[in-house]
C-alpha positions as CSV (number, residue, x, y, z in Angstrom):
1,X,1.4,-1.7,13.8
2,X,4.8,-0.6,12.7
3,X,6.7,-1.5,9.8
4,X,9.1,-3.9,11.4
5,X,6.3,-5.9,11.6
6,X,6.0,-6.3,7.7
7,X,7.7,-8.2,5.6
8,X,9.9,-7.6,2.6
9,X,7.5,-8.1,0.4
10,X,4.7,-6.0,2.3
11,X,6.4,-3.2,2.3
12,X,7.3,-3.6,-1.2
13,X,3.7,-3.7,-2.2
14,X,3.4,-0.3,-0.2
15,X,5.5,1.4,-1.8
16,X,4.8,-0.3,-5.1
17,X,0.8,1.7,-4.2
18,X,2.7,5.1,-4.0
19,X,2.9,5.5,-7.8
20,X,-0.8,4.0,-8.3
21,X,-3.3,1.5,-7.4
22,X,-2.2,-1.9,-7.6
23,X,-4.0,-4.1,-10.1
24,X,-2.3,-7.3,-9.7
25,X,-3.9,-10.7,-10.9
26,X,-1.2,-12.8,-9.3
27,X,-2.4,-15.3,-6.3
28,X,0.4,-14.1,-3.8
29,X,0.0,-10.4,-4.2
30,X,-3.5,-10.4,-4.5
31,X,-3.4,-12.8,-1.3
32,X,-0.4,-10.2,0.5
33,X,-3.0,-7.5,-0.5
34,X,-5.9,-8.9,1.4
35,X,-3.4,-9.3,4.1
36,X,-2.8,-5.8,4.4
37,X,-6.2,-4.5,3.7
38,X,-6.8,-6.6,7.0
39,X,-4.3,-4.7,8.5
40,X,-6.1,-1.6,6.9
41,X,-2.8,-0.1,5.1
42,X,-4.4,-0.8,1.5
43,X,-8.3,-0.5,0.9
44,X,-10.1,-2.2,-2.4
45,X,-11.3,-0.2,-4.4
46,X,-15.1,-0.6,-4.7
47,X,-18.3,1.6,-4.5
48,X,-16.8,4.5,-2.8
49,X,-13.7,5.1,-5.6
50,X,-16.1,4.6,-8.5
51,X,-18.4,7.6,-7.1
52,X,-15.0,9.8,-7.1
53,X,-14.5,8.8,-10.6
54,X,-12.6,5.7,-10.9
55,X,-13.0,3.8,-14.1
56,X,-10.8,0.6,-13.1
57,X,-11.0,-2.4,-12.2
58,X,-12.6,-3.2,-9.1
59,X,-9.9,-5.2,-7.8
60,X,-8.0,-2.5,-7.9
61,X,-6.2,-1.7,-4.4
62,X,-5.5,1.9,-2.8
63,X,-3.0,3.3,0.5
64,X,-5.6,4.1,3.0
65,X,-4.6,6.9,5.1
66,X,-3.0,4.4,8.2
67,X,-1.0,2.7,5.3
68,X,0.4,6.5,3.7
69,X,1.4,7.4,6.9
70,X,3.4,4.3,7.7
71,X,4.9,4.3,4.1
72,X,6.1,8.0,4.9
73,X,7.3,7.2,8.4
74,X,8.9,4.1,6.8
75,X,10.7,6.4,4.2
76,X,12.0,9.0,7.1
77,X,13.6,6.4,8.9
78,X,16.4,5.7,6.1
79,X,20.1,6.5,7.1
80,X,21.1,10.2,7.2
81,X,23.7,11.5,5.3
82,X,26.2,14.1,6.4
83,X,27.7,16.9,4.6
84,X,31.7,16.5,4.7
C-alpha cells in the first residue's frame, strides 16, 4: 500500500507512533488504529512487547516494520530544497 492511499489523519497517527507508542482512549483513533493494524503499519502491543519488557498498557499500539518503512518513505518524498 502506499501512503497516498491514507488519509490525513492516518498518516498523522504514523508519525504521531515515531516518538512512542500510542496510548489513545479516544473511539476514532483507537478505531483509525485498528484500521491500520489491519493494514499491518501499527501492531498492538500484547504478549510479545511485554516479554521485551514493556510495562504499559496493553492497548498500547507500535510501527511494525511495513508501517516504519512507509513513514520513512513518506518523509523522503517532501519537497527538495536548493542551495542559491
Amino acid at each position: 500500500m502506499s501512503p497516498s492511499h491514507l488519509t490525513a489523519e492516518e498518516r498523522q497517527l504514523l508519525l504521531d507512533a515515531l516518538n512512542g507508542p500510542l496510548t489513545t482512549r479516544e473511539p476514532e483513533a483507537a478505531s483509525l488504529c485498528m484500521k491500520l493494524c489491519a493494514l499491518k503499519l501499527l501492531q498492538r502491543a500484547g504478549g510479545i512487547a511485554a516479554a521485551n519488557g514493556w510495562r504499559g498498557s496493553p492497548n498500547a499500539y507500535f510501527l511494525t516494520r511495513d508501517g516504519w518503512a512507509m513513514v520513512k518513505s513518506e518523509r523522503r518524498a517532501g519537497p527538495v530544497r536548493r542551495a542559491v
